[in-house]
C-alpha positions as a printed NumPy array, in Angstrom:
array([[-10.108, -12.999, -17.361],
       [-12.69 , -10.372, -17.166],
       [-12.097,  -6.649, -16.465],
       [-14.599,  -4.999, -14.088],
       [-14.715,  -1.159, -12.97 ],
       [-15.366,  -1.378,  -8.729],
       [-16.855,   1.661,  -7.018],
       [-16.834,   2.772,  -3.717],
       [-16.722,   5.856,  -1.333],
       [-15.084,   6.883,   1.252],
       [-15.703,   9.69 ,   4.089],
       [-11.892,  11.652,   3.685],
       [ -8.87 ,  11.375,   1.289],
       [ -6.953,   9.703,   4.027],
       [ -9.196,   6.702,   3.983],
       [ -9.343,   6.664,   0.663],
       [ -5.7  ,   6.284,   0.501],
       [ -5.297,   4.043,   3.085],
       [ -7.792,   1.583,   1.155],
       [ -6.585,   1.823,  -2.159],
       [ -2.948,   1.223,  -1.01 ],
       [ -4.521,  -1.774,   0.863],
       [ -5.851,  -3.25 ,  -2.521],
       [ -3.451,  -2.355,  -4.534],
       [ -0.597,  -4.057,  -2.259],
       [ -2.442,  -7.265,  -2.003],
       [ -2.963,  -7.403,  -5.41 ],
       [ -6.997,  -7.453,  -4.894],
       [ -6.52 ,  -4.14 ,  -7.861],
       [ -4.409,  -3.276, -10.731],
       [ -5.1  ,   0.613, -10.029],
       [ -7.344,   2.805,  -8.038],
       [ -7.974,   6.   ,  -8.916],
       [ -8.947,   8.38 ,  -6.333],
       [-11.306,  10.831,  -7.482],
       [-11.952,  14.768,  -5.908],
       [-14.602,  15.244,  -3.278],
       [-18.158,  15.284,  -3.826],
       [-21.38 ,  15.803,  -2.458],
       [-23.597,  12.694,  -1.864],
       [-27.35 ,  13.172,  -0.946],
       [-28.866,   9.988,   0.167],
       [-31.796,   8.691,   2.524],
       [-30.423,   7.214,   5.445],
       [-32.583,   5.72 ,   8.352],
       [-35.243,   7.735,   7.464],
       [-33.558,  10.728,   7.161],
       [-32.477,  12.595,   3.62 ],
       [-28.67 ,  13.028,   4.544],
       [-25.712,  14.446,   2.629],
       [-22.184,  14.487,   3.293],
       [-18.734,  15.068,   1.555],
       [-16.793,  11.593,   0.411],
       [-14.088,  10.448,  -1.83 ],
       [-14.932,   8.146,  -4.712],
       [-12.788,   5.443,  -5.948],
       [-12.906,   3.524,  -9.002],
       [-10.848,   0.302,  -8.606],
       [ -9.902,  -1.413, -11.49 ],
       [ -9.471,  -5.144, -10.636],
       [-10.321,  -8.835, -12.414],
       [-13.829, -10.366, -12.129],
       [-12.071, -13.49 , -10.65 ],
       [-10.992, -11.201,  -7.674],
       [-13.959,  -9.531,  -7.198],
       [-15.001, -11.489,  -3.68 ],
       [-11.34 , -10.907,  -2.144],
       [-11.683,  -7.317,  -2.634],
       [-15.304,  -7.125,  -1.784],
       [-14.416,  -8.819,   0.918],
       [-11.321,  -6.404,   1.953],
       [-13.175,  -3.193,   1.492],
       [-16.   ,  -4.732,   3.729],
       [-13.234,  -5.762,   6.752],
       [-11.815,  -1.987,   6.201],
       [-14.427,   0.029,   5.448],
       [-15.827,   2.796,   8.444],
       [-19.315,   2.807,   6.573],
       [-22.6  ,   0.098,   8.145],
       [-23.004,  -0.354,   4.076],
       [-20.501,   1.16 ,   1.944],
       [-21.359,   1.701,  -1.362],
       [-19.705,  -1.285,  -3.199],
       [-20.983,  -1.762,  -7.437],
       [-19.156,  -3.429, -10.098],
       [-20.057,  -2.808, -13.449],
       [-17.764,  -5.194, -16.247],
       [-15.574,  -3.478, -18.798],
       [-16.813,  -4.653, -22.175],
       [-14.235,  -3.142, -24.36 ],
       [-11.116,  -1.454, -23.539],
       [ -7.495,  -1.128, -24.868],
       [ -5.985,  -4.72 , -24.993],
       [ -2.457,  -4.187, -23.235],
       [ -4.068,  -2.212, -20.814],
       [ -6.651,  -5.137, -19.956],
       [ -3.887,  -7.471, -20.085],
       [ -2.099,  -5.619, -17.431],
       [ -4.881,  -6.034, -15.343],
       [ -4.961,  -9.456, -15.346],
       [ -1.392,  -9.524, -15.006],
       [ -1.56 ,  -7.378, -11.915],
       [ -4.076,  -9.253, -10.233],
       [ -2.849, -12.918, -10.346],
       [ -3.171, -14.714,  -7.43 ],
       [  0.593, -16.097,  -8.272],
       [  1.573, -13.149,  -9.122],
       [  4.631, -11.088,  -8.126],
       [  6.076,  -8.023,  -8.373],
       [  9.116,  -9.448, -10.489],
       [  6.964, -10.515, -13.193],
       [  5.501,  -7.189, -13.655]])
């Protein structure tokens, strides 16, 4: 198993919620951390644009990446949501084992 950090953003806290309690439920993350507003600035059909949104940084298993890809894509209000994975190449070991624990496919919440 491979760690990887997933980020996204969404337009309000309530989304943002909503998605990460999604992932987390289905076991497509270990954690998501909802982060404080922020400004983006961004060119958008030919237009420089900027609007408030709510980052996430999901922390989920490589091997899961196209499930939750694939959930934040169904749920997700943006045309193209920002979706980037970047892989963890060190970390603390119990804490990476946890998320492999946490995202098993056969996992359940018993064996947690």
């Amino acid at each position: 198993m491979s760690a990887i950090l997933v980020f996204t953003t969404l337009p309000d806290r309530a989304s943002a919620e909503a998605l990460a309690s999604h992932l987390v439920a289905a076991r497509l993350a270990a954690c998501v951390s909802i982060q404080a507003p922020c400004t983006s600035i961004y060119q958008w059909q030919g237009a420089v644009e900027r609007g408030e949104e709510t980052p996430l940084i999901i922390k989920t298993s490589n091997e899961r990446y196209d499930a939750l890809a694939a959930a934040i894509i169904e749920r997700h209000p943006y045309a193209v949501p920002e979706l980037i994975a970047v892989p963890i190449s060190a970390g603390h070991p119990p804490y990476l084992d946890w998320i492999a624990s946490e995202t098993r496919d056969d996992a359940s919440p018993e064996e947690s």
